[in-house]
N, C-alpha and C positions, 0 to 999 in steps of 0.2 A: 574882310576876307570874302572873297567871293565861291560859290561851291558850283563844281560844274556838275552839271544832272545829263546822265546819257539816257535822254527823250525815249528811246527805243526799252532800254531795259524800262525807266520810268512804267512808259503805257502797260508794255507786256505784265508788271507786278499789278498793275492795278485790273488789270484784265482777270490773273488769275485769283485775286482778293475778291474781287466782284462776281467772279463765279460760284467762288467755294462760298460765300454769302449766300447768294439764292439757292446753291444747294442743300448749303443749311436750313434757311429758312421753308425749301420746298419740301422737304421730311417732318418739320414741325407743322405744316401747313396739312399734313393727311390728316390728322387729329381733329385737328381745326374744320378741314372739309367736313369730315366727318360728321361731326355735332350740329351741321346745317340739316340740322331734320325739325320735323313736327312731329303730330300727333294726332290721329283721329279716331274717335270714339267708333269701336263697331262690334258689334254682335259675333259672339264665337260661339257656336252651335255645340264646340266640345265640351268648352265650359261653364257652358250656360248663361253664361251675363256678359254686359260690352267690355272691351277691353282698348288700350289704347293699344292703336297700330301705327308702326313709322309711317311716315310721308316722307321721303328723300327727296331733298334737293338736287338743281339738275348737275351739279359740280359735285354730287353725286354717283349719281346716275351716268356719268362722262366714267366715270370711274372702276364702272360693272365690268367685269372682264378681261381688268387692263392688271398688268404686271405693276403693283404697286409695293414701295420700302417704307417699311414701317416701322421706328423705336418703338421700345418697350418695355413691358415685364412680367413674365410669366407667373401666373397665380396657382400657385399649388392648389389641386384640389387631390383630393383625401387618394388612395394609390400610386400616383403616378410619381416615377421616380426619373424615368428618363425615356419621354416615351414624342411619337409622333402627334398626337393630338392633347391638346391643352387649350387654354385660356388665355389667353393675351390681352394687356391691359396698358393703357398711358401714363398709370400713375404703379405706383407701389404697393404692393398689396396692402398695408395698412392704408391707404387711400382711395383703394378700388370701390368700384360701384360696389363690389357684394360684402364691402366691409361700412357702406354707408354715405362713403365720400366721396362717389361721384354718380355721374349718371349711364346708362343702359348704353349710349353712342362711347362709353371712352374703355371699352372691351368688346374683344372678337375673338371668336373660334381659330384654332389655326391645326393644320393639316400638314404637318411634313414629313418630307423625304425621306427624310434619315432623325432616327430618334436624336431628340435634343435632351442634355443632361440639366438639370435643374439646378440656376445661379436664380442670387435674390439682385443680382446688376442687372441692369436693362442692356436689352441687346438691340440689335435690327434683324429683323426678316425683311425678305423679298418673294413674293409671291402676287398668286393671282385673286382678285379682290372679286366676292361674289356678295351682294346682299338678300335679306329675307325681311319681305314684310305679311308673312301670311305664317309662318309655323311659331307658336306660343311655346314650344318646346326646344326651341336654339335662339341663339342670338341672334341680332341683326348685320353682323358683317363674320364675314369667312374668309380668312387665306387659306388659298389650297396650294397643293406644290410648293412650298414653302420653303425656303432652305436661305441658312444661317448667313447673313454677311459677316456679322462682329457682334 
């Protein structure tokens, strides 16, 4: 039996499989950017002793400013019921950095639009990506203008 393949659909399917793949992959990949950081020992006058401060990588740093999607999942912290600023994290709260199981790069601030109601399912944001390597009092990444895709 021989199967006839119409070439045109063929390509066109593999066009849009090979798209939604590195789309894929380019959303798991901010996580990934992300974690391209160091660390350098320095002296913080407020606290009185050195502290380690990010060093962002420059696939970082490309990053400052631009409209970036990010999965996720929101980390309850103690009031907030459905509100605009919260926690955002890679992993699930039982796995988050501030439950032990991971590190300072896989959580960031987030700022939005419109208050978001608090699910323990990971969602996506889309917003604007700011970092901090000097305040000992926030984290090191920020989405502002924030607002829900899924």
């Amino acid at each position: 039996m021989v199967f006839k393949i119409n070439k045109v659909k063929f390509i066109t399917t593999c066009i849009f499989l090979f798209v939604g793949i590195i789309a894929g992959s380019a959303q798991s990949d901010i996580w990934k950017n992300l974690a391209k950081i160091s660390y350098k020992k320095e002296y913080d006058a407020v606290m009185g002793f050195k502290i380690d401060k990010p060093v962002f990588g420059e696939s970082i740093k490309a990053m400052e400013g631009k409209e970036v999607e990010v999965k996720g999942y929101i980390i309850p912290v103690d009031g907030y019921k459905s509100h605009k600023e919260f926690v955002f994290s890679a992993f699930p709260y039982s796995q988050c950095f501030f439950c032990g199981g991971a590190g300072p790069e896989t959580v960031m601030e987030v700022e939005a639009k419109d208050a978001i109601k608090f699910t323990a399912e990971s969602i996506v944001f889309k917003g604007i990506l700011s970092l901090n390597d000097s305040d000992v009092n926030r984290l090191m990444f920020k989405i502002s203008k924030a607002t829900l895709v899924k």
